[in-house]
SETORMAR-209323 format. One record per atom (N, C-alpha, C): residue number from 1; residue in one letter; atom name; x, y, z. Coordinates in nm, 4 decimals, always signed. Example, Ala and Ser with C-alpha at 12.3 -4.5 7.8 and 13.67 -1.06 7.14 Angstrom:
<atoms>
ATOM   balum   vexza   mipa         px         py         pz
ATOM       1       a      N    +1.3190    -0.5690    +0.7800
ATOM       1       a     CA    +1.2300    -0.4500    +0.7800
ATOM       1       a      C    +1.3200    -0.3300    +0.7800
ATOM       2       s      N    +1.2850    -0.2250    +0.7080
ATOM       2       s     CA    +1.3670    -0.1060    +0.7140
ATOM       2       s      C    +1.2900    +0.0030    +0.7870
</atoms>
This chain:
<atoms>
ATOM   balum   vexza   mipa         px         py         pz
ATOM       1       x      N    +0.0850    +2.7010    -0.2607
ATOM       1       x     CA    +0.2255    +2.6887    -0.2882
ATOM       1       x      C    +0.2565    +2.7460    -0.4249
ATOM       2       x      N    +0.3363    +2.8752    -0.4424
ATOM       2       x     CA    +0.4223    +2.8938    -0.5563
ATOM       2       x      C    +0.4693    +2.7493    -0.6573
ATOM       3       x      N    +0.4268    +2.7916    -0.7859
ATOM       3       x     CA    +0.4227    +2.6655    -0.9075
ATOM       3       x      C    +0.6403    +2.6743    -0.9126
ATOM       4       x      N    +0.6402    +2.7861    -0.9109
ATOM       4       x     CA    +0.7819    +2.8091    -0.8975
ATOM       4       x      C    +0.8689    +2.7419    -0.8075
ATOM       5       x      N    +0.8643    +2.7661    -0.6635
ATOM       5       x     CA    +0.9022    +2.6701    -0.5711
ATOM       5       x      C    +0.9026    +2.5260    -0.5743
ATOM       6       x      N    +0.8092    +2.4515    -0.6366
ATOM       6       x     CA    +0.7844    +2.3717    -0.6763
ATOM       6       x      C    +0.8987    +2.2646    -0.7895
ATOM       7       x      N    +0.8960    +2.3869    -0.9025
ATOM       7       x     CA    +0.9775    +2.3070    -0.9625
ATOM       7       x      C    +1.1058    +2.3469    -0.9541
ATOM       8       x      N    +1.1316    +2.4782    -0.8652
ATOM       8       x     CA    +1.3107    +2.4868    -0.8092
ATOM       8       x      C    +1.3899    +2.3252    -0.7877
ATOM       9       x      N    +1.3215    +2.2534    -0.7373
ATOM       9       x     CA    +1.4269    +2.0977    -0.6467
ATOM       9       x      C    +1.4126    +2.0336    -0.8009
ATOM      10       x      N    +1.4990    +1.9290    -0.7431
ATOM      10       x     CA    +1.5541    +1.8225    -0.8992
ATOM      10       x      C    +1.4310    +1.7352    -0.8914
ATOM      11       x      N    +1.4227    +1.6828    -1.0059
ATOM      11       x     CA    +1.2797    +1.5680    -1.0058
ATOM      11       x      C    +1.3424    +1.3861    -0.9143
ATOM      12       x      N    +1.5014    +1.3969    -0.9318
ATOM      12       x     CA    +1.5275    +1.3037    -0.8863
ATOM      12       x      C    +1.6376    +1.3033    -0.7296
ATOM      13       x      N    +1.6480    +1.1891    -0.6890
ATOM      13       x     CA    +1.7349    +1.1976    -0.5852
ATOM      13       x      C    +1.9029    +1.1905    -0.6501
ATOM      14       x      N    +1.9412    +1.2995    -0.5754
ATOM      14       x     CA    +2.1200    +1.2825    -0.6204
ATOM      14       x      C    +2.1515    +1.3383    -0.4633
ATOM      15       x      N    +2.3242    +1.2965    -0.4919
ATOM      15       x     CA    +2.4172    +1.2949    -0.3103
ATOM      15       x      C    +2.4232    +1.4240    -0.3001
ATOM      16       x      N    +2.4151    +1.4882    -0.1846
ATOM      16       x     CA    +2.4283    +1.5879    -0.1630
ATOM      16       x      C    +2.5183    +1.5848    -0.0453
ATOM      17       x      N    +2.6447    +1.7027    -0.0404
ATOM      17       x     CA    +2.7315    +1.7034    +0.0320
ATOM      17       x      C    +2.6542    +1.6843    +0.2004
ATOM      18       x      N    +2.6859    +1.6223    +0.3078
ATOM      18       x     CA    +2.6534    +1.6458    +0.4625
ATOM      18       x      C    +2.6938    +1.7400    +0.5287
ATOM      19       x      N    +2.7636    +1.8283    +0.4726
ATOM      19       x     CA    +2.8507    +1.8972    +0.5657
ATOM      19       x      C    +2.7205    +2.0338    +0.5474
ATOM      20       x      N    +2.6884    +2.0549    +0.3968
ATOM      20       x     CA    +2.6381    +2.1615    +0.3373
ATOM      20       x      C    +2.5025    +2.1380    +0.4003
ATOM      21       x      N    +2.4413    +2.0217    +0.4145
ATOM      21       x     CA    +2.2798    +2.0123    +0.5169
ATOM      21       x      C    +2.3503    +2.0816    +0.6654
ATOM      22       x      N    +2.4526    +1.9994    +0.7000
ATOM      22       x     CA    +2.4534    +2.0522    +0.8492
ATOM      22       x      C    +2.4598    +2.1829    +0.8887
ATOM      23       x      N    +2.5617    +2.2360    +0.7899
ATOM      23       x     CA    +2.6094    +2.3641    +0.8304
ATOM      23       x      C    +2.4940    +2.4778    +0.9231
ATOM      24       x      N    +2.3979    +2.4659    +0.8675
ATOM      24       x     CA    +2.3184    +2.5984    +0.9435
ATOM      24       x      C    +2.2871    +2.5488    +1.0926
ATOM      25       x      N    +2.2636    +2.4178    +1.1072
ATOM      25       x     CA    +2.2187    +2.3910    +1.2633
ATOM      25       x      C    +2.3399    +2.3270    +1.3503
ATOM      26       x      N    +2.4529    +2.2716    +1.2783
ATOM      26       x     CA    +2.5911    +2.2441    +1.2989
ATOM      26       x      C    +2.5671    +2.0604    +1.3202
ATOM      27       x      N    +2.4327    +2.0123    +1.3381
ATOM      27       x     CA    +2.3985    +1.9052    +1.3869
ATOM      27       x      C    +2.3241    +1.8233    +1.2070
ATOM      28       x      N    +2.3798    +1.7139    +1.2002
ATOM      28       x     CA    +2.3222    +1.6911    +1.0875
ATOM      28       x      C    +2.1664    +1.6278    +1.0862
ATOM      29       x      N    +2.1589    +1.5296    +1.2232
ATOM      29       x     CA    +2.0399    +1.4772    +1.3004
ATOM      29       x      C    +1.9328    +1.6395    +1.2766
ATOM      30       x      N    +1.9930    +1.7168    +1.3621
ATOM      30       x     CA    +1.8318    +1.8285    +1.3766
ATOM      30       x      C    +1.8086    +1.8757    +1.2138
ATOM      31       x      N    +1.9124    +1.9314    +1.1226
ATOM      31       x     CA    +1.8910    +1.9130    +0.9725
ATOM      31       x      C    +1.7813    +1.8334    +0.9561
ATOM      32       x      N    +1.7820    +1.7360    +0.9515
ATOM      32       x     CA    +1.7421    +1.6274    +0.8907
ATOM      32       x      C    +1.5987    +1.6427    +0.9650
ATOM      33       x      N    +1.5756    +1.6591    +1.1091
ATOM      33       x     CA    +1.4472    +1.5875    +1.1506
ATOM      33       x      C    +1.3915    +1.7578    +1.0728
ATOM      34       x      N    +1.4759    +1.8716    +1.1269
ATOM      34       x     CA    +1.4035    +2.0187    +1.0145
ATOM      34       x      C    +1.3266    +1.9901    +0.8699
ATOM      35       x      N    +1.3865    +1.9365    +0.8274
ATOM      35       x     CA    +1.3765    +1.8591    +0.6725
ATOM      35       x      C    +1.2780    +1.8107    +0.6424
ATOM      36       x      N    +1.2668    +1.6990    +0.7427
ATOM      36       x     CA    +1.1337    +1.5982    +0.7301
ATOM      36       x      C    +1.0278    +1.6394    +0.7855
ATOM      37       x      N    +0.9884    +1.7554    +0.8864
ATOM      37       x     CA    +0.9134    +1.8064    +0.8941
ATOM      37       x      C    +0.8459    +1.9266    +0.8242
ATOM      38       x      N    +0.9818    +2.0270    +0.7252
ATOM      38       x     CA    +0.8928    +2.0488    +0.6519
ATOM      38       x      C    +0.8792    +1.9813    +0.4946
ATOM      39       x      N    +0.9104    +1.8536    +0.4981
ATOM      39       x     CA    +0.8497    +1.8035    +0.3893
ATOM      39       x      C    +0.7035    +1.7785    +0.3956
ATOM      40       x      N    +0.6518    +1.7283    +0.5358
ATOM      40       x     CA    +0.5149    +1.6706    +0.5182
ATOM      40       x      C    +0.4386    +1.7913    +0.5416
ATOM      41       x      N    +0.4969    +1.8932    +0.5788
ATOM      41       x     CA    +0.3963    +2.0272    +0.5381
ATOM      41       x      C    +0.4023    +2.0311    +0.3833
ATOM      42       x      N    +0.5039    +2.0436    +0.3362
ATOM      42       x     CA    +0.4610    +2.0335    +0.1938
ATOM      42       x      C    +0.4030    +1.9184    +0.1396
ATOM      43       x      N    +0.3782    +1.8463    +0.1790
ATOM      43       x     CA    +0.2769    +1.6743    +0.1254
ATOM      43       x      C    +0.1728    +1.7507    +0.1390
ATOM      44       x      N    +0.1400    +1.7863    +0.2716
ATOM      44       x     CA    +0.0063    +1.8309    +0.3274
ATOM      44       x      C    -0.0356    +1.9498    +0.2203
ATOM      45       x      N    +0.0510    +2.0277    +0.2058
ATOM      45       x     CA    +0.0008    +2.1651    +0.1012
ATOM      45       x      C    -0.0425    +2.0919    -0.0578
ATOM      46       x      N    +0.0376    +2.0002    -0.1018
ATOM      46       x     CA    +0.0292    +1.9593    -0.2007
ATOM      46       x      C    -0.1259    +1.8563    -0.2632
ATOM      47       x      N    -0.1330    +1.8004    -0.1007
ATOM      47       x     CA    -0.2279    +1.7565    -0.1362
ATOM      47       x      C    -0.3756    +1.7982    -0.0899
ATOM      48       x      N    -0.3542    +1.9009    -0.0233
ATOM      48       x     CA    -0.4735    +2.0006    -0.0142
ATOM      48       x      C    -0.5114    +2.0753    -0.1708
ATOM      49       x      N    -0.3929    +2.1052    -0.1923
ATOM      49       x     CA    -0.4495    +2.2078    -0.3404
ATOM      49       x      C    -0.4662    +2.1057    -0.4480
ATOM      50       x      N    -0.4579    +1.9295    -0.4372
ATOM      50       x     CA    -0.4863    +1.8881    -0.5610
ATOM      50       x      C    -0.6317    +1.8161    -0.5198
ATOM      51       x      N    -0.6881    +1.8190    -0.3795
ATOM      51       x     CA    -0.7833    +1.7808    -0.3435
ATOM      51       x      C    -0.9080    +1.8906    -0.4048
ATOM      52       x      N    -0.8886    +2.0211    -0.3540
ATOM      52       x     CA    -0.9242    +2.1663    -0.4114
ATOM      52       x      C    -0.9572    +2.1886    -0.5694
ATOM      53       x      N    -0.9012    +2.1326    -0.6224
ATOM      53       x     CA    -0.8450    +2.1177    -0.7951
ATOM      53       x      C    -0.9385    +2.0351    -0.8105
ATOM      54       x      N    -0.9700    +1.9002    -0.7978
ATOM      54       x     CA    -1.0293    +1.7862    -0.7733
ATOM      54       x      C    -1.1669    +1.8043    -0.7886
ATOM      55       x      N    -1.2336    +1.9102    -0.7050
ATOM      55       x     CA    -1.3541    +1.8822    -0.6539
ATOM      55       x      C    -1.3907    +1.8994    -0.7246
ATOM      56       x      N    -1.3480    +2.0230    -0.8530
ATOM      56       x     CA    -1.4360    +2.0738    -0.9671
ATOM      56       x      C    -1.5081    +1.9915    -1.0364
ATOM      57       x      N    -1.4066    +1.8539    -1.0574
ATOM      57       x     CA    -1.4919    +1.7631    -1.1358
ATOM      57       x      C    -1.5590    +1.6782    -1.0927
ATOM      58       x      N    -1.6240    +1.6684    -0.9892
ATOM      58       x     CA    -1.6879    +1.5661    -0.9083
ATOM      58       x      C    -1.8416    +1.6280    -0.9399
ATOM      59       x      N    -1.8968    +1.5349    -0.9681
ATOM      59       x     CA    -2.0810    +1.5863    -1.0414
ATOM      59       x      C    -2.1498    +1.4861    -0.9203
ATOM      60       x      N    -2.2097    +1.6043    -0.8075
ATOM      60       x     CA    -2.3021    +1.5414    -0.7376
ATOM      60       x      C    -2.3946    +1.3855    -0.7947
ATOM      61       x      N    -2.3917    +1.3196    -0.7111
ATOM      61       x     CA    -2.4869    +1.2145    -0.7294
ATOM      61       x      C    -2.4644    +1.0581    -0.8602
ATOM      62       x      N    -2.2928    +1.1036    -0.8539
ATOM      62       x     CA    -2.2741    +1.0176    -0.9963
ATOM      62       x      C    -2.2502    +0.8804    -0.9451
ATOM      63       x      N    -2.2682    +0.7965    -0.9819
ATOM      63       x     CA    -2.2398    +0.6524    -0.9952
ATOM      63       x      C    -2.1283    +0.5750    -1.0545
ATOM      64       x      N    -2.0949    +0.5133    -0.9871
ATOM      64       x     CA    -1.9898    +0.4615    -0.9851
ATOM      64       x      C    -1.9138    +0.4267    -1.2037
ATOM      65       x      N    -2.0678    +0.3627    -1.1736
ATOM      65       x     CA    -2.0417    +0.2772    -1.3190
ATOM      65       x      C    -2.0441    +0.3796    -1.4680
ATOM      66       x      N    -2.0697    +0.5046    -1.3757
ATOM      66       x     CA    -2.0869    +0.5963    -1.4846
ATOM      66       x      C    -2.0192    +0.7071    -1.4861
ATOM      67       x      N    -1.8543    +0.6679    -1.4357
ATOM      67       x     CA    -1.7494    +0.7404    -1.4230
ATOM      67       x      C    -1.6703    +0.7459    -1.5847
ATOM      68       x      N    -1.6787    +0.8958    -1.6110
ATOM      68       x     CA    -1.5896    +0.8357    -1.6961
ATOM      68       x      C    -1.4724    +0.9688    -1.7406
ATOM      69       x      N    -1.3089    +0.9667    -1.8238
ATOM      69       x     CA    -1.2376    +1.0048    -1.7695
ATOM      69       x      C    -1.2674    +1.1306    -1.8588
ATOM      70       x      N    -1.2248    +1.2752    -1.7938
ATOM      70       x     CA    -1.1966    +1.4030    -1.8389
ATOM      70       x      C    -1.0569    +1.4258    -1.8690
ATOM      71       x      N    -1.0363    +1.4906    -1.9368
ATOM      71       x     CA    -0.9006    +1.5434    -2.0280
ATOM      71       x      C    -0.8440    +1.6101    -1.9259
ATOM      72       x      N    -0.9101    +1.6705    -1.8734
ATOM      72       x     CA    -0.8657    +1.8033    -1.8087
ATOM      72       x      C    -0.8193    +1.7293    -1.6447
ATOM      73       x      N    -0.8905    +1.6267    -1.6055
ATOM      73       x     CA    -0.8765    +1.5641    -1.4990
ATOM      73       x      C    -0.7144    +1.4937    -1.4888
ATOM      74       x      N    -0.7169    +1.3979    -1.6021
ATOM      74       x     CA    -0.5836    +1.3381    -1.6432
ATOM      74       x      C    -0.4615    +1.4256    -1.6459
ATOM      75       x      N    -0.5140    +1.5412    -1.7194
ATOM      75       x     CA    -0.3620    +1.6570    -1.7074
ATOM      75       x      C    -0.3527    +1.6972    -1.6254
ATOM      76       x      N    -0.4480    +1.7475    -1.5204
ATOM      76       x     CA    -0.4055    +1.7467    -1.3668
ATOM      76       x      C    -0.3382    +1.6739    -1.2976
ATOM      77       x      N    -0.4132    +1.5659    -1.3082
ATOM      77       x     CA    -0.3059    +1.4633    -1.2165
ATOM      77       x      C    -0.1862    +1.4250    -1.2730
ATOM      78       x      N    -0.1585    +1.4450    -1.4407
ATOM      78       x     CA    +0.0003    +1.4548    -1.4453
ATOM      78       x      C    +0.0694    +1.5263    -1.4114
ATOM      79       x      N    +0.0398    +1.6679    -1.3697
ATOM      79       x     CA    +0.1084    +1.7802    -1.3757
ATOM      79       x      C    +0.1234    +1.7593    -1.2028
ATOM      80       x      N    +0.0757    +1.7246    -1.1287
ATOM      80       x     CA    +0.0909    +1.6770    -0.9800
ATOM      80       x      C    +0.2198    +1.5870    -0.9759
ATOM      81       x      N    +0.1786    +1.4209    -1.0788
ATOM      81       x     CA    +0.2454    +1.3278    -1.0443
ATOM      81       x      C    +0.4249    +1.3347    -1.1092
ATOM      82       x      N    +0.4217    +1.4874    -1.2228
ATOM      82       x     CA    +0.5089    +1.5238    -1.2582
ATOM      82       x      C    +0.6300    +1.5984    -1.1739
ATOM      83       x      N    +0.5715    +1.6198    -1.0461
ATOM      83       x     CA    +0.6562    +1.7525    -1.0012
ATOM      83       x      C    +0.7288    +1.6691    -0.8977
ATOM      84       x      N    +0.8303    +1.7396    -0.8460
ATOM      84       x     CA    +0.9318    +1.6622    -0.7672
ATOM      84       x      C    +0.8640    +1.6543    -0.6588
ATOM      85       x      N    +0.9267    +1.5291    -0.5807
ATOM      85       x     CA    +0.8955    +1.4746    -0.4076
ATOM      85       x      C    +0.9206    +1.5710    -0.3345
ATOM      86       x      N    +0.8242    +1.5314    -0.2442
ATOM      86       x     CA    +0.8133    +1.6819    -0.1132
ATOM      86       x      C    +0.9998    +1.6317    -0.0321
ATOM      87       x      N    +0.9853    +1.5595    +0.0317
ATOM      87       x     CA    +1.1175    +1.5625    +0.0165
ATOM      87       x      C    +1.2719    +1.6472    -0.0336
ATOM      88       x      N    +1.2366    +1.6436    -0.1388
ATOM      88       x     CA    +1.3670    +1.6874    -0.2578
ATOM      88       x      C    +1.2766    +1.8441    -0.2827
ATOM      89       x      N    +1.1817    +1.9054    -0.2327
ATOM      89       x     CA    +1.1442    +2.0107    -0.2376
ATOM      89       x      C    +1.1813    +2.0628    -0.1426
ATOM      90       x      N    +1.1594    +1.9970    -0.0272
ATOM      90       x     CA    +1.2036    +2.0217    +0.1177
ATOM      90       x      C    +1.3650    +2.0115    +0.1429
ATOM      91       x      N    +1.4454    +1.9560    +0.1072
ATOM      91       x     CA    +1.6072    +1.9556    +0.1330
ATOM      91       x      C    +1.6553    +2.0771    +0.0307
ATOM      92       x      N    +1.6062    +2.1194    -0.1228
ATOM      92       x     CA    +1.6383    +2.2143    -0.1350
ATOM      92       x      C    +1.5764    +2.3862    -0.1312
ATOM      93       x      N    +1.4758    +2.3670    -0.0434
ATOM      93       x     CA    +1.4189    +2.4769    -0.0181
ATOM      93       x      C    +1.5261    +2.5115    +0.1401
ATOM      94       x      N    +1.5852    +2.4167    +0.2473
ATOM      94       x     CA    +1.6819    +2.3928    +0.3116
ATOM      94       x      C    +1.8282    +2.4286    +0.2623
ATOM      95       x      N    +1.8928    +2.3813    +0.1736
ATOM      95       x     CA    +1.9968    +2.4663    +0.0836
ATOM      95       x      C    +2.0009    +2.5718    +0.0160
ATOM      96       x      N    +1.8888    +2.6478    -0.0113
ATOM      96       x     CA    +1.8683    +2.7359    -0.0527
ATOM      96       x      C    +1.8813    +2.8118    +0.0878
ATOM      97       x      N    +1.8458    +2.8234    +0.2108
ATOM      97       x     CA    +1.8348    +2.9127    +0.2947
ATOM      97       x      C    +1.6611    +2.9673    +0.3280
ATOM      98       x      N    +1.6036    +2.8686    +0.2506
ATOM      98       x     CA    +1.4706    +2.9373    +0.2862
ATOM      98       x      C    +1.3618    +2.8942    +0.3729
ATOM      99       x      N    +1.4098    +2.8173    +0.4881
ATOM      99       x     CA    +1.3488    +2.7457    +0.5757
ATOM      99       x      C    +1.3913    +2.8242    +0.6911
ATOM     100       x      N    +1.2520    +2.8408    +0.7388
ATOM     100       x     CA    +1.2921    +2.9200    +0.9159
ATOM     100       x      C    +1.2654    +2.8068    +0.9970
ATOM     101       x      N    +1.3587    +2.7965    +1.1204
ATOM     101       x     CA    +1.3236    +2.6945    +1.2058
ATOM     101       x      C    +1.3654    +2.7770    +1.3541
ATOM     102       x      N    +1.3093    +2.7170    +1.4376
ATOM     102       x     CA    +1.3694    +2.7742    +1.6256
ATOM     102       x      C    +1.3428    +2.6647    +1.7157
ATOM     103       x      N    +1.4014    +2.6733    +1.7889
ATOM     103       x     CA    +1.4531    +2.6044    +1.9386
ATOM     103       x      C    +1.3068    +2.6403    +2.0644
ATOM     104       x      N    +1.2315    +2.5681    +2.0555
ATOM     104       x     CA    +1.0898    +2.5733    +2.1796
ATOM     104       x      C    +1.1886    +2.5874    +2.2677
ATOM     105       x      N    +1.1438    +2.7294    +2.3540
ATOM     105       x     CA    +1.2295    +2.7755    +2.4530
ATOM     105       x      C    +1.1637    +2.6512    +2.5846
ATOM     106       x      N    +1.2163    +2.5889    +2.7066
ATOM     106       x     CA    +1.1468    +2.5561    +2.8060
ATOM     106       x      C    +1.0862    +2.6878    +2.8801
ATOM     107       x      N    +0.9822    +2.6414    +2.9218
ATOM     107       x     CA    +0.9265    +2.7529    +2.9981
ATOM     107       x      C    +0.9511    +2.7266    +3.1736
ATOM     108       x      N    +0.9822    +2.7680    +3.2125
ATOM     108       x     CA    +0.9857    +2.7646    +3.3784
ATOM     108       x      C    +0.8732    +2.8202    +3.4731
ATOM     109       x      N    +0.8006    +2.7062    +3.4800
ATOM     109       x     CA    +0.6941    +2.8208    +3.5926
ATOM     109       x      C    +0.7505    +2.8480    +3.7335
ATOM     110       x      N    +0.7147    +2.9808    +3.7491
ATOM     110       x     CA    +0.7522    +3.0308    +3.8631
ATOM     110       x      C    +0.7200    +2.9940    +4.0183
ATOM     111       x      N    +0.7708    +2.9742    +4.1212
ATOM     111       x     CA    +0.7072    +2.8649    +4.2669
ATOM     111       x      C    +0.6386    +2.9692    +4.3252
</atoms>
């Protein structure tokens, strides 16, 4: 995921007009379920690349009791716990126009 995209959305929740979600699908319901599905792709991306990030510091064979914290570990995980909710990434990556979505055609098998 672009670091950019990322911090495009607001860090917090504010109202956003309904009319302006609906407009592209005319339905505010399919908006919305659009929305929430690609938010948890972005959960999922987010927390793949901080899992990825992660591993570096993991030292085969360590023990529990002999964990102890890295600098570099801590600023990672702020810079994660800093960035806006997939959510509020996802509704304005949606106002922006940059979400593709389509209609699963039914298929008809033939007799």
């Amino acid at each position: 995921m672009e670091a950019k995209k990322k911090l495009n959305a607001p860090k917090v929740a504010a109202t956003v007009d309904i009319e302006k979600v609906a407009e592209p699908t005319g339905n505010i319901y399919e908006a919305i379920i659009i929305i929430a599905k690609r938010a948890a792709q972005i959960a999922d991306e987010l927390k793949l690349e901080i899992n990825e990030k992660m591993e570096e510091f993991n030292i085969p064979g360590e023990i529990l009791e002999e964990v102890f914290e890295n600098k570099e570990q801590i600023e990672l995980s702020r810079y994660f716990e800093n960035l806006p909710k997939p959510h509020l990434m996802a509704l304005q990556e949606w106002l922006d126009g940059e979400i593709y979505y389509r209609y699963a055609e039914s298929e008809s098998k033939p007799d």
